[in-house]
N, C-alpha and C positions, 0 to 999 in steps of 0.2 A: 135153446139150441143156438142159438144166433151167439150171443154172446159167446159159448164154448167155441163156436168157430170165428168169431171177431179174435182172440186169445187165443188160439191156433197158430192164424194168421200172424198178428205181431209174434210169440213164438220164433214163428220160420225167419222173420226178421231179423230180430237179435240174434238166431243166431247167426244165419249169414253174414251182419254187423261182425259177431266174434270171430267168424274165421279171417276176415280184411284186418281184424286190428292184433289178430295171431302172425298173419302175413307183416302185417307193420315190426310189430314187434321183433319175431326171425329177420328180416330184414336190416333191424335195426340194431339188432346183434351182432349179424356178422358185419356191417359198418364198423361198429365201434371196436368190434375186434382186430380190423384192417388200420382203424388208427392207433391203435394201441402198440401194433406192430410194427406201425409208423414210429412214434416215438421209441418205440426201444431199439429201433434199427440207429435213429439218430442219435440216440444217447448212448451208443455204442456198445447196445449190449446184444444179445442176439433175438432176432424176434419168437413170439410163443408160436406162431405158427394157428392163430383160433380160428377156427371156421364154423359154421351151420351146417354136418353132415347133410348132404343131399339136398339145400334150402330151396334151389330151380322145382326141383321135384315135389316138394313137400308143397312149397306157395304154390305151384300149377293145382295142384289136389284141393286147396284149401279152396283157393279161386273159384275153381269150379262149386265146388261142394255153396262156398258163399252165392254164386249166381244160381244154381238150381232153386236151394231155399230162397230166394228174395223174389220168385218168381210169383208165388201165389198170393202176397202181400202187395208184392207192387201191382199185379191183376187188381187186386181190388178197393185199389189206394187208387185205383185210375192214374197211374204214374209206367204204363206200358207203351210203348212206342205204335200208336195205332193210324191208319189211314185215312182217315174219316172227312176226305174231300168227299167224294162220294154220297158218304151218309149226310154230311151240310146237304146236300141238293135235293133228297129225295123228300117225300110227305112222310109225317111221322108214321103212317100205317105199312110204311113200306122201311122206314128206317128200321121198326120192329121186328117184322120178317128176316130183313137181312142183318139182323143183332143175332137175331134168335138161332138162324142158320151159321150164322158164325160162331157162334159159344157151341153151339151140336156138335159142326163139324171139327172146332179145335178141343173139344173132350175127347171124341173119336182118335182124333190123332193123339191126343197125348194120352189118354188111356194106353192104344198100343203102343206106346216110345216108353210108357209104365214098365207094360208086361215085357220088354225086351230088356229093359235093362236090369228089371227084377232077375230076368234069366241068364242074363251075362253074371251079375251077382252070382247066383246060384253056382254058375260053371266055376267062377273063379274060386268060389271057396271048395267047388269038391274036387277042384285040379289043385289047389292051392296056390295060386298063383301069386307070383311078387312080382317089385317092380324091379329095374338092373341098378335101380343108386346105390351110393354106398350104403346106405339104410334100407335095404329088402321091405319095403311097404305093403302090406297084403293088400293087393288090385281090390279087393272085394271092398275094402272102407268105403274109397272115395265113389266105388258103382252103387256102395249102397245108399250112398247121401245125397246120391245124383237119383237112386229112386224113388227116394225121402219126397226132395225136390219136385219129383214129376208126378205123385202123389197129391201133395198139400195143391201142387197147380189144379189139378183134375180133381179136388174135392172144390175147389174155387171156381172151376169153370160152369163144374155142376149146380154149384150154390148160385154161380150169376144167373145161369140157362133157367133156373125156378123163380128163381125172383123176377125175371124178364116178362116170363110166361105169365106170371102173374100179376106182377104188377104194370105191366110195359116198358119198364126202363128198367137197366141193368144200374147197380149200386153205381158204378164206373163211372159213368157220366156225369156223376155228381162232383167225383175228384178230378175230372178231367175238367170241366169247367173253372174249378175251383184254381186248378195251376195255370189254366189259357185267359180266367176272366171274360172268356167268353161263353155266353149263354145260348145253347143251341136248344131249338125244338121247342 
């Protein structure tokens, strides 16, 4: 089991990865289309006119969809932006506790930010909803990659909230020492 969910986890990486280097790419399209149009403006011909129908739109969806997915891997890559003045001070019997109440309480939450956005999903494809660019996007993709994301997070929070409980230390603190070089506890 571990492993099926270590390969999950990277999974939701690459792709997140893929959607930043789809954004590079779109981006780097409609660049070279803009010089392209540059030279034939100066070489006096008339320019093609190349764009990225709707690129603003399409790289904001991707963006997003790239940070939801990167969310469950970076959790447990220990590469989260976490507070932990606090936990340096306490005894580890109490770091525990308040490890333990914080992977509960942020399941809790992202469980329900899940079911919400599973149902904004749901709305949008039975309203059918699109977006106004010039490319009609169906709103439902990028909610649904955004539930993807808050998904893979809340099977991650769960898998650290067991490991905690069980072993006293959440996987985290392992890559979190690992990037600070500092060894707590």
């Amino acid at each position: 089991m571990r492993s099926l969910l270590d390969r999950f986890y990277a999974l939701t990486l690459w792709l997140a990865a893929a959607c930043v280097v789809a954004i590079a790419v779109l981006v780097g399209l409609q660049v070279a289309g803009r010089i392209a149009d540059l030279l034939l403006k100066l070489s006096g011909r008339p320019p093609y006119g190349f764009m990225v129908a709707s690129l603003a739109e399409i790289a904001g969806y991707l963006l997003a969809t790239a940070t939801f997915l990167a969310l469950a891997g970076t959790l447990k890559r220990g590469a989260h932006i976490r507070v932990t003045m606090l936990l340096g001070t306490v005894p580890e019997r109490a770091r525990y506790v308040l490890e333990v109440w914080a992977l509960a309480a942020g399941a809790a939450l992202v469980a329900f930010m899940t079911l919400s956005v599973v149902q904004l999903a749901y709305d949008s494809i039975r309203f059918r909803e699109v977006s106004y660019g010039l490319i009609p996007v169906p709103l439902a993709i990028p909610q649904i990659a955004m539930a993807v994301g808050l998904a893979a997070l809340l099977i991650a929070l769960l898998d650290e909230l067991a490991l905690t409980w069980r072993t006293g230390r959440p996987s985290f603190r392992a890559g979190e020492e690992a990037l600070t070089g500092v060894k707590e506890g």
